[in-house]
N, C-alpha and C positions, 0 to 999 in steps of 0.2 A: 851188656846187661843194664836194664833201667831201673835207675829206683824212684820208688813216689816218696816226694820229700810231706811227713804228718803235719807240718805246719798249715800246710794250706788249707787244709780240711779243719786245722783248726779255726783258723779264721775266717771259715766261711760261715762256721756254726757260728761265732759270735756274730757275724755281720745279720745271718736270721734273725738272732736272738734281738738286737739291737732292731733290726727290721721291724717285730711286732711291738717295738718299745715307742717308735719313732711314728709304726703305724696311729696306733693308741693316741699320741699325742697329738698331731696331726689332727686327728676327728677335732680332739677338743679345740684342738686352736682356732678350725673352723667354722665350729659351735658357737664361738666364741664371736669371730669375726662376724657372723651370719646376724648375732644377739647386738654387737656393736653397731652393724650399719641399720640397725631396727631401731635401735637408743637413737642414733643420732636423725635420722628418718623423722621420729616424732618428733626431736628436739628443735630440729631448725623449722618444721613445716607446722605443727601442732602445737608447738609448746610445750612439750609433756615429758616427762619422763616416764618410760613403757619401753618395752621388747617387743611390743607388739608387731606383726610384720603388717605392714600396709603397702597397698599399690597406689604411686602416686599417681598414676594415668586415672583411676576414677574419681580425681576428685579435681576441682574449677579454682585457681587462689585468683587472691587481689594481683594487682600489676606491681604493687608492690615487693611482692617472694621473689620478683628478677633478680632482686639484691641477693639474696640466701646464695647461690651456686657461686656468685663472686666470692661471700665470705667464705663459705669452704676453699676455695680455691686460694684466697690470702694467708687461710691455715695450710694448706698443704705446703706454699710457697717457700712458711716460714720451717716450716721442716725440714722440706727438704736443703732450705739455705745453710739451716744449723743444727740439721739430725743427721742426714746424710742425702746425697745427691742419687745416692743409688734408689730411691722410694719412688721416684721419680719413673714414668712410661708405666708399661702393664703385666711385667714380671717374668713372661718368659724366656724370650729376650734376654734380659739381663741373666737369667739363669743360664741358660746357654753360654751368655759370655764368658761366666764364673769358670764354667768347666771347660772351655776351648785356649783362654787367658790369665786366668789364678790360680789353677791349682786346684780347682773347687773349693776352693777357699770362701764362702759371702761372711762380711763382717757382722757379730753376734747381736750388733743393734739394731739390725733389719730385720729381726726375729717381732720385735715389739712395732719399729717406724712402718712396715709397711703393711702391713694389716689397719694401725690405728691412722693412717692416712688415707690408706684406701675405704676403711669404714667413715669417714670424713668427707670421700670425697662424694662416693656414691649416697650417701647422706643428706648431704647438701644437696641432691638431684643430679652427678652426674652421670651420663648414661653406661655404665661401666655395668661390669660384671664382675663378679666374687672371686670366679675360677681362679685369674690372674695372679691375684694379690697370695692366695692363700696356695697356689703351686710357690710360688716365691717365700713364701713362710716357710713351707715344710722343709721344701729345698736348706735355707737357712739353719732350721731345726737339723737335717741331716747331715749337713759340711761342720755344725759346731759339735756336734756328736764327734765325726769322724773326728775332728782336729784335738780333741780329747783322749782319743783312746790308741796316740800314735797310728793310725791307719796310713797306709801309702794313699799316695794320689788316686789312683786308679783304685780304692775302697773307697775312697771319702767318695770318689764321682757316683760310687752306686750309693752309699747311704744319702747322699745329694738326690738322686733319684728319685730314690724309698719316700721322702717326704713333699716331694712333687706329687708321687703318683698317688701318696695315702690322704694329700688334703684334697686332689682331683677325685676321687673316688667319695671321699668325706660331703663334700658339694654337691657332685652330680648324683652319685650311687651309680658308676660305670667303672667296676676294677676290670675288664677288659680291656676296654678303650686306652684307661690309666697307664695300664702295661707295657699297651703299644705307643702312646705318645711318648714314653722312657726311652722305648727302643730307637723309637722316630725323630725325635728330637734333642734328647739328653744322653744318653749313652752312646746312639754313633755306633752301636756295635748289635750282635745277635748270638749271645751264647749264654748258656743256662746258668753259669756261675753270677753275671750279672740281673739276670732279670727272675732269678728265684727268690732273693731277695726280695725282691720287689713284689711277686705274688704273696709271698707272706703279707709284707706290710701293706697291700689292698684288700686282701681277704680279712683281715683285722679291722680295716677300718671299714669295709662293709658290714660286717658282721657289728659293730659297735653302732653304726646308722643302724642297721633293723633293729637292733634289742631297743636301741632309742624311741622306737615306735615310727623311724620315716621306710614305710614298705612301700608305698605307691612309686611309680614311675615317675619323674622332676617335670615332664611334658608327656601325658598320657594323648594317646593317639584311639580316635575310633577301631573299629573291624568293620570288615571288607570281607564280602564272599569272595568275591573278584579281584586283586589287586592290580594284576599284569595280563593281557591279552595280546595276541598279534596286531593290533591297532593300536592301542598306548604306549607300546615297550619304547617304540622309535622316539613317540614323544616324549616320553621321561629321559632317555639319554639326550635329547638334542637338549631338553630345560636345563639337565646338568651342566650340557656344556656352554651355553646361556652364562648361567648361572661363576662357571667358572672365567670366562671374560668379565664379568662383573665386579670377580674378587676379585682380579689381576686389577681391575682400574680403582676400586674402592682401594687397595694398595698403595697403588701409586699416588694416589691424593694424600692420603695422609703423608706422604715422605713428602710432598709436594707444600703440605701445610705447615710441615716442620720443618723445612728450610725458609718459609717466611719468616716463622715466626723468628727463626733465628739472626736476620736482618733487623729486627727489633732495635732500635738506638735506645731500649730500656733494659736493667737485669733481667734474665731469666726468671728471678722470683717473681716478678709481676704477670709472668705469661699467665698462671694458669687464673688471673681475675680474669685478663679479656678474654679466655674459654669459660671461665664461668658463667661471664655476661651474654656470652653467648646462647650459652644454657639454661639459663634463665629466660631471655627472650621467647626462643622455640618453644620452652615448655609452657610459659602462658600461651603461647600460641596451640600448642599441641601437648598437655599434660604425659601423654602415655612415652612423649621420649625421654622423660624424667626418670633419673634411677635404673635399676637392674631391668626390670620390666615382664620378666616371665611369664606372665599371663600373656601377657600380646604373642608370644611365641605360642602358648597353650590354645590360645583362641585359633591362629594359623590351622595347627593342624588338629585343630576337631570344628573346622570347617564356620567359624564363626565369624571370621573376619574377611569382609568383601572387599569388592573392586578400590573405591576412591580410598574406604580409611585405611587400604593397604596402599597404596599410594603416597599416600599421605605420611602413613609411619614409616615409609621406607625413606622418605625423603628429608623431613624433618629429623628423623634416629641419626641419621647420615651426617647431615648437615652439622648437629650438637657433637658427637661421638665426635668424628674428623677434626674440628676444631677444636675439642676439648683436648684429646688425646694429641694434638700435635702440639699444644702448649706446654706438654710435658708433668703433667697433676698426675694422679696415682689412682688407676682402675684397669680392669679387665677387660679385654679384647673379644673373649670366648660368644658371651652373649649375647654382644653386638654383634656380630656376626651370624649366631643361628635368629637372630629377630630380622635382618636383612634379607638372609635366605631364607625364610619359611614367606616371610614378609610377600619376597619375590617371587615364590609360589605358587603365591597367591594370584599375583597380578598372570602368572602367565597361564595359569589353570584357565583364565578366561580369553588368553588370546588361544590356549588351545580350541576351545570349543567354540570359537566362531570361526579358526581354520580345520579343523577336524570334528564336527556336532555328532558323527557319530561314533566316536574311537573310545568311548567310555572311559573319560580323562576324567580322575577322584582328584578335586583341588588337594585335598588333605595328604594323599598319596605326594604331589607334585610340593606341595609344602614339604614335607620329610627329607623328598630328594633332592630339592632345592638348599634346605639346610645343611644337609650334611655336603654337599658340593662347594659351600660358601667355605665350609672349613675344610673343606680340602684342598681348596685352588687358592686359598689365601697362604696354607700352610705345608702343600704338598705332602700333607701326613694321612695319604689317602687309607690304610686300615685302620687307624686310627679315628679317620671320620667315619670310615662304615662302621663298624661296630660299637661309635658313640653314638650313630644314631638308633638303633637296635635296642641299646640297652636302657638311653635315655630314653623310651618312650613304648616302655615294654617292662614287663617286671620276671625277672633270671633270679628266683630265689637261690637255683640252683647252683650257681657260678662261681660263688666263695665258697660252696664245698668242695666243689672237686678243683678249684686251687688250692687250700689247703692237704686234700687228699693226695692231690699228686706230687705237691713237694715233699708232703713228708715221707712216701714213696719213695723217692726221688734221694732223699737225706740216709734214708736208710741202707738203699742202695748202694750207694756210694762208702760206707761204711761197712759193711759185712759181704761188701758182690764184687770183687776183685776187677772183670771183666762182664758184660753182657751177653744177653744171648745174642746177638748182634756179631759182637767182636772176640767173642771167646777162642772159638774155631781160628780165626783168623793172627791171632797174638802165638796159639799154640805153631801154626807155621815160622815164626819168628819175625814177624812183620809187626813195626810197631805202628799204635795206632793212635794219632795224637789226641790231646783229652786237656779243654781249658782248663779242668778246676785243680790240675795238680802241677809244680812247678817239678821240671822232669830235667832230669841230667844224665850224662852217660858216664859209667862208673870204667876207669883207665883197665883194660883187661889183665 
């Protein structure tokens, strides 16, 4: 005979519970980060104090702003020297390690160090992205939770999850994708006891971006009568796979850049001035690879950015991002990446049609496929990158209700439905039928 031990069901309702607490929080934290890197944005390039969001790519400085990306990078330095060393690369990464080599443990000052150095760094112009910093906040947000409320390791690694996927969701508006990067990357696992949690705390924090007033898609994409034909189909898989030899080698450079810089005969804190300076240079050379840059991904796929000045961004973005990012400063990976692949897109949309002129190849289509490939072959988190690119660039009012509907479904069930329709029949035979969410013992006859 088996019995279901009630704790576990107890503690899974707290882990929801906490789940919509941590989702909630999460948004704000990157509300917050999003209003920081706009503060400082203005600060080092305008002079100003504003929240205003600007794009640095449309605007020309003196030769003089070279300097600005140094001094943020002398701030980051000094942070990371005497805040913590963990602030330091672009967050997931290090979340990952938290839960493969701590315990899920991240310490409670990277809740604060690594959003305001990332908002510093991207600030000061460099090419980073939000995603990073603020998957690593929540993360942070969720391990100090757990380690409060006695959680076992394996709770703390989903409430670790929960604020990954609620400040990724928070940024992009893709509690889909969010889900599945948990699954893909942080969890390591596939069972509902882990990742039900986790649907709560996306649907919360989507649900709190719309009531905000952000309902548009983060890179809205034209419509197409036609997207796919028996003459393009081939050519969008071969861009993909293009596209994914490109991650493998933009990869390996950056590991490639960060063992230079490691030969360095200077501390570590000084690396990330000479990625700054770096940064500085390109972006008098080329403003648009300053900063987050989302427009230039926006432009990509609604068909407004051509040949040379995709070229041009793909090469420069490159250049700054790798060496910045191998100096060890504090920014995100995510965006750099869909601005190289939409970027690349670009470029190849035009070698499609002077090797195929009549296969009806849509740059904008090849942009999409292009991006979402850059982040899959960088990260092998290939559902993850299908259905971030889906959602980023497409608007699923519908998607936080019926997550929310089906776990609470889901919760109810598990509470008042002994067995499923599924496994009813089958238990009545005397077969038992294993079941994560209950810790199950066999009682001495």
């Amino acid at each position: 005979m088996y019995k279901q031990i009630e704790f576990d069901r107890k503690k899974l309702i707290i882990l929801c519970s906490l789940a919509a607490l941590i989702g909630a929080l999460a948004t704000v934290v990157a509300k917050v980060l999003l209003l920081a890197i706009a503060f400082f944005t203005n600060l080092f390039w305008f002079q100003s104090l504003s929240t205003h969001r600007v794009e640095l790519g449309e605007h020309q400085f003196p030769l003089i702003y070279i300097f600005i990306p140094v001094i943020g990078g002398f701030i980051v330095g000094l942070m990371a020297r005497y805040g913590s060393k963990a602030i330091r690369g672009h967050g997931i990464p290090e979340v990952m390690e938290n839960i493969l080599t701590k315990e899920s443990k991240i310490p409670r000052r990277m809740t604060l160090l690594k959003p305001l150095s990332a908002a510093i760094s991207i600030g000061s112009g460099g090419p980073f992205g939000a995603e990073g910093p603020i998957i690593a906040t929540g993360s942070s947000l969720g391990s100090w939770i757990g380690r409060h409320f006695y959680f076992s390791e394996y709770e703390r690694k989903i409430l670790l999850a929960v604020g990954a996927a609620a400040g990724m969701t928070a940024i992009f508006g893709t509690p889909l994708a969010a889900v599945f990067i948990c699954i893909e990357l942080l969890l390591f696992e596939f069972s509902a006891k882990s990742f039900i949690p986790v649907l709560i705390a996306v649907s919360t924090a989507f649900a709190i971006r719309l009531a905000s007033g952000h309902t548009h898609a983060e890179f809205p994409i034209g419509e197409f009568t036609e997207v796919v034909n028996g003459k393009n189909i081939f050519f969008y898989f071969m861009a993909g796979a293009v596209t994914g030899a490109v991650a493998c080698v933009v990869s390996k450079l950056v590991f490639i850049i960060e063992d230079v810089f490691e030969k360095l005969p200077i501390h570590w804190m000084w690396w990330p001035m000479i990625g700054g300076l770096v940064v500085g240079i390109i972006g008098y050379i080329d403003p648009r690879s300053l900063g987050v840059g989302y427009v230039n991904i926006t432009n990509a796929l609604q068909g407004k950015l051509l040949l040379i000045p995709a070229i041009t961004l793909f090469v420069f973005k490159f250049i700054s991002w790798s060496i910045s990012l191998g100096s060890g400063t504090s920014g995100g990976t995510l965006a750099p990446l869909l601005t190289f692949g939409s970027s690349l897109g670009v470029i190849l949309s035009y070698v499609g049609h002077f090797i195929f002129p009549d296969a009806g190849i849509i740059p904008e289509v090849t942009a999409l496929v292009c991006m979402s490939s850059m982040f899959s072959g960088a990260t092998r988190a290939v559902l993850t990158s299908t259905i971030f690119a889906l959602e980023v660039t497409g608007t699923h009012f519908g998607v936080a209700p019926l997550l929310l509907g089906n776990s609470a479904a889901y919760l109810i069930s598990l509470f008042f439905l002994k067995e499923t329709i599924m496994t009813e029949k089958i238990v009545r035979r005397g077969v038992h039928v294993p079941n994560e969410y209950f810790s199950v013992k066999k009682e001495a006859p």
